[in-house]
VEXDREN-2710 file (C-alpha; in Angstrom, 1 decimal):
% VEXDREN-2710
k/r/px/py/pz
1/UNK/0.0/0.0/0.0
2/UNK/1.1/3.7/-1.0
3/UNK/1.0/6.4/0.9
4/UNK/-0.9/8.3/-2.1
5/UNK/-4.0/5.7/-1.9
6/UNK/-4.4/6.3/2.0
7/UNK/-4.5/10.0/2.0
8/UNK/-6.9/9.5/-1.4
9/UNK/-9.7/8.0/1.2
10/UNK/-8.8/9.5/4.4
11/UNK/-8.4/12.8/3.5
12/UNK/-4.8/14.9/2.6
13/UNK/-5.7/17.5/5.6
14/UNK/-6.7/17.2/9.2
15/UNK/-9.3/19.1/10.7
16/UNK/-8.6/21.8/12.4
17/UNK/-9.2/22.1/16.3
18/UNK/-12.3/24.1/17.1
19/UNK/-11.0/26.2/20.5
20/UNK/-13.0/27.4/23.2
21/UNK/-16.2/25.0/23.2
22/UNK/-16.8/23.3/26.5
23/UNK/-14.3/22.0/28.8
24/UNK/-15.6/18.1/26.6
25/UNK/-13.8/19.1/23.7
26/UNK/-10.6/19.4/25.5
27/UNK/-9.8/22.8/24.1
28/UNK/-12.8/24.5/26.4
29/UNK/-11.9/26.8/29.0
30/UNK/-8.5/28.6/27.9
31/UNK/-8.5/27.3/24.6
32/UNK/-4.8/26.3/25.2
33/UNK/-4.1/30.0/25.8
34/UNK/-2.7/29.3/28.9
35/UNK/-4.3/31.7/32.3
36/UNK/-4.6/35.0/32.3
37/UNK/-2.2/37.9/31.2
38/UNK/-1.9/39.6/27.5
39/UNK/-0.7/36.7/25.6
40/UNK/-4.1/35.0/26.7
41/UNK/-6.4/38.2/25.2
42/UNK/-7.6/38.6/21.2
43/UNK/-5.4/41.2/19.7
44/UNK/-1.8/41.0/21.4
45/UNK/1.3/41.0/19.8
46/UNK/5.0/41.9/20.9
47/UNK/6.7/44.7/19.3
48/UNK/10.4/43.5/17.7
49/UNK/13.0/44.1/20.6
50/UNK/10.3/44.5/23.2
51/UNK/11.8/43.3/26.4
52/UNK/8.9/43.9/28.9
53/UNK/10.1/47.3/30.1
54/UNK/13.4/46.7/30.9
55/UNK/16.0/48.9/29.1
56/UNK/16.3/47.6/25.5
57/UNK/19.7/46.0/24.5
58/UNK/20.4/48.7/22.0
59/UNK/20.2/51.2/24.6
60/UNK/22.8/49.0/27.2
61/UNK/25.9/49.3/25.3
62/UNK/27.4/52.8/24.7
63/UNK/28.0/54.1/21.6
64/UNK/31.5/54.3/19.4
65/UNK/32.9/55.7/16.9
66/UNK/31.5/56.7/13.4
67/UNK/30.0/55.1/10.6
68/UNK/30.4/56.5/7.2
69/UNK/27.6/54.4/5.0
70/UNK/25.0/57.0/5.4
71/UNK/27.1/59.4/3.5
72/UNK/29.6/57.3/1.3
73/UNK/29.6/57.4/-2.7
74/UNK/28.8/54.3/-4.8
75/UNK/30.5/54.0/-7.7
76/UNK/31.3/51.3/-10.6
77/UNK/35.1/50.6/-10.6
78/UNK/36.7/49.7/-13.8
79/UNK/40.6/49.0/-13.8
80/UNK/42.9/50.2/-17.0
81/UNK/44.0/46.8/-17.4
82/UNK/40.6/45.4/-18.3
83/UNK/39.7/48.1/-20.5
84/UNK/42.8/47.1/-22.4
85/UNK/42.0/43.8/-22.5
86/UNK/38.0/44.2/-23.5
87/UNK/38.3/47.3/-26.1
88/UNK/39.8/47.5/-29.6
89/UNK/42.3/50.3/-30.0
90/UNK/40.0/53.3/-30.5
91/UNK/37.2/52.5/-29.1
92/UNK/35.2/54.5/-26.9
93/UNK/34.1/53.7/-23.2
94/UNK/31.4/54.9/-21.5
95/UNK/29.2/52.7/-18.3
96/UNK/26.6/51.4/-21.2
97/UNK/29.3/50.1/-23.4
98/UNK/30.9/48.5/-20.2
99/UNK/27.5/46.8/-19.2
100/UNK/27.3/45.5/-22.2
101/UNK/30.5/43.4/-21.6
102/UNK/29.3/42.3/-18.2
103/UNK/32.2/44.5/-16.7
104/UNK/30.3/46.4/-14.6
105/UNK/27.1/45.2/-13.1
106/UNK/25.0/48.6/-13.4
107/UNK/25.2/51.6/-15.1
108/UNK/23.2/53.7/-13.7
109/UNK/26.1/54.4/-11.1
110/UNK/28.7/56.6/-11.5
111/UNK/31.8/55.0/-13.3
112/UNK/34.8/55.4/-11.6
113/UNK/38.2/54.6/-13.9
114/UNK/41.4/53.5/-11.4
115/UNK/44.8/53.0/-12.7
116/UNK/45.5/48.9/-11.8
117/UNK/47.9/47.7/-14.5
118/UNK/48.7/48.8/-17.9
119/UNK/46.9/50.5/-21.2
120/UNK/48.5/50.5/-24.8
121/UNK/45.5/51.3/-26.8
122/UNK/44.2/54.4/-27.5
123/UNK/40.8/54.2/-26.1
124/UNK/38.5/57.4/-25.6
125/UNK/37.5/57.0/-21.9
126/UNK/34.2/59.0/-20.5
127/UNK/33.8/58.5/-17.2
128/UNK/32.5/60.2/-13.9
129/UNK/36.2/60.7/-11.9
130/UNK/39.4/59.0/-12.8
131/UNK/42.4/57.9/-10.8
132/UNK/45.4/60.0/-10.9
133/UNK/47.4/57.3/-12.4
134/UNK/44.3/56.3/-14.8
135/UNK/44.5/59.5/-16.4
136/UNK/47.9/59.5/-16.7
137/UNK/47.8/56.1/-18.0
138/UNK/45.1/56.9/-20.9
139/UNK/46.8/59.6/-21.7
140/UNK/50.5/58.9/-22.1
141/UNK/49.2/55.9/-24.4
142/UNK/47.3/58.5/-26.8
143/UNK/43.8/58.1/-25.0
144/UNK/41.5/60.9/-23.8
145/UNK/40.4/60.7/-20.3
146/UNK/36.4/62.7/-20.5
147/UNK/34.5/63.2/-17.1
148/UNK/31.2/62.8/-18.3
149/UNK/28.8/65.6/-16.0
END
């Protein structure tokens, strides 16, 4: 015998428990609420990091130090060294044309160019900020370095 061709004549759910009717039904009385108190009443819930008036554990530990995510800048990050690798001598780069090689996952965020490795094609580079070194880099091998506004 399967296990399909039982629950096919018995049924695939249980019935649920109907609370609260006579102390015969075994659920009568408290309806497994337990006594008394706020759990026991319609309507109660806890609020997330609610510790029954005692002083909540984010307000125990003192603060420290500072925390720069609120304010940081998110950029795209492209090295030279891929863009010599990906683009034909010529070419030019902006963040669409680097999305489109699955370099950079989004371009809706400012593209940043840094100078990691080496560049001997003459690519023209728009960007929104550049390296030191990546601009020197693009340049020196016959590349224009544009920051795109």
């Amino acid at each position: 015998m399967m296990i399909q061709d039982i629950t096919a004549k018995v049924g695939a759910h249980k019935k649920r428990m109907r609370v609260g009717r006579g102390e015969g039904s075994g659920k009568g009385g408290t309806s497994g609420r337990g006594h008394n108190g706020a759990k026991s009443r319609a309507g109660w819930t806890s609020r997330p990091g609610y510790l029954g008036g005692s002083t909540p554990i984010a307000r125990r530990f003192p603060k420290r130090g500072f925390s720069n995510t609120g304010f940081r800048s998110l950029f795209c990050e492209i090295n030279v060294q891929d863009l010599d690798k990906h683009f034909e001598n010529g070419a030019t780069v902006d963040a669409t044309a680097l999305a489109a090689k699955r370099l950079i996952r989004d371009d809706k965020l400012p593209l940043k160019v840094l100078g990691h490795g080496e560049i001997t094609k003459k690519l023209t580079v728009n960007a929104a900020k550049f390296s030191a070194t990546a601009k020197t880099k693009i340049e020196k091998a016959g590349g224009t370095a544009a920051t795109a506004a």
